[in-house]
C-alpha positions, -999 to 999 in steps of 0.1 A, spaced: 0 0 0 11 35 -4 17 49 30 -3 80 42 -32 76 19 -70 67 24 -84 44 7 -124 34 11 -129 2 20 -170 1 20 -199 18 29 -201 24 61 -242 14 61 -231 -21 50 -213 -26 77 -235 -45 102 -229 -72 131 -211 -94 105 -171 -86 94 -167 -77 57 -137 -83 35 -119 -59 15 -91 -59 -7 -72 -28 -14 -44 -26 -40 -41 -62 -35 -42 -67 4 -68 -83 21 -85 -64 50 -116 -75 74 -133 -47 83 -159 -49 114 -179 -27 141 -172 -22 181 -185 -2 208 -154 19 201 -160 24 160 -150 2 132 -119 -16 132 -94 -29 102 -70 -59 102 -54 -77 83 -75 -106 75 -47 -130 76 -49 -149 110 -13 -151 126 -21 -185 141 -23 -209 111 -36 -182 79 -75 -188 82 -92 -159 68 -108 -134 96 -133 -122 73 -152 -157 78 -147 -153 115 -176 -135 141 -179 -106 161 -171 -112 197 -173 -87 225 -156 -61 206 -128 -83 193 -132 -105 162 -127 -146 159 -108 -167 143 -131 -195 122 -106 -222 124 -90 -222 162 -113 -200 181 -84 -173 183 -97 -133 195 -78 -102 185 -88 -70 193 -95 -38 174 -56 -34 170 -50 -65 159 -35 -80 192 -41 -117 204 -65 -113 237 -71 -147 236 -61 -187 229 -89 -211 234 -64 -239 239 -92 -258 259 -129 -255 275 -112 -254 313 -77 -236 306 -72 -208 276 -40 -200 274 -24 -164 280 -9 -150 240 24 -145 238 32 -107 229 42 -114 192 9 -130 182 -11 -103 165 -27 -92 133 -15 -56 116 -40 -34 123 -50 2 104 -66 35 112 -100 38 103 -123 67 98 -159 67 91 -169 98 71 -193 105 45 -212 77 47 -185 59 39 -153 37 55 -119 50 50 -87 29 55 
């Protein structure tokens, strides 16, 4: 990407409960709502490459579809459901890149 530029990802009315995947001069993004404002990653999951776009909207933080994995809104790992009794604490290394977002015109800019 060129650096310091916006780019629109989507209309910001489009953007519902439910993650949406972008692809902007050829990198794929996941763009999704919080409580805090709408959020970009990349959509590449650090864990094992599953696509986050696929993934759901938990408690401000998106999921991982393939091992349950939850990064927050800038793309660090809060949590690794390693079992039901006993998730395991990250390690500091495993996030996502994450971008600033700004919602304006009705629209979503990356």
């Amino acid at each position: 990407m060129f650096i310091n530029n916006w780019y629109v990802a989507c209309v910001a009315a489009e953007l519902q409960d439910t993650p949406r995947r972008v692809r902007i001069l050829a990198h794929d993004l996941v763009v999704f709502r919080t409580a805090e404002g709408i959020k970009c990653l990349s959509d590449l999951c650090c864990h094992r490459g599953a696509s986050l776009s696929v993934g759901v909207c938990k408690d401000n933080q998106i999921e991982c579809p393939q091992h349950g994995w939850l990064f927050d809104g800038d793309g660090k790992c809060t949590l690794i459901p390693a079992g039901i009794k006993t998730p395991t604490e990250p390690p500091k290394r495993a996030r996502v890149p994450a971008y600033p977002v700004e919602e304006k015109y009705g629209l979503v800019f990356v």
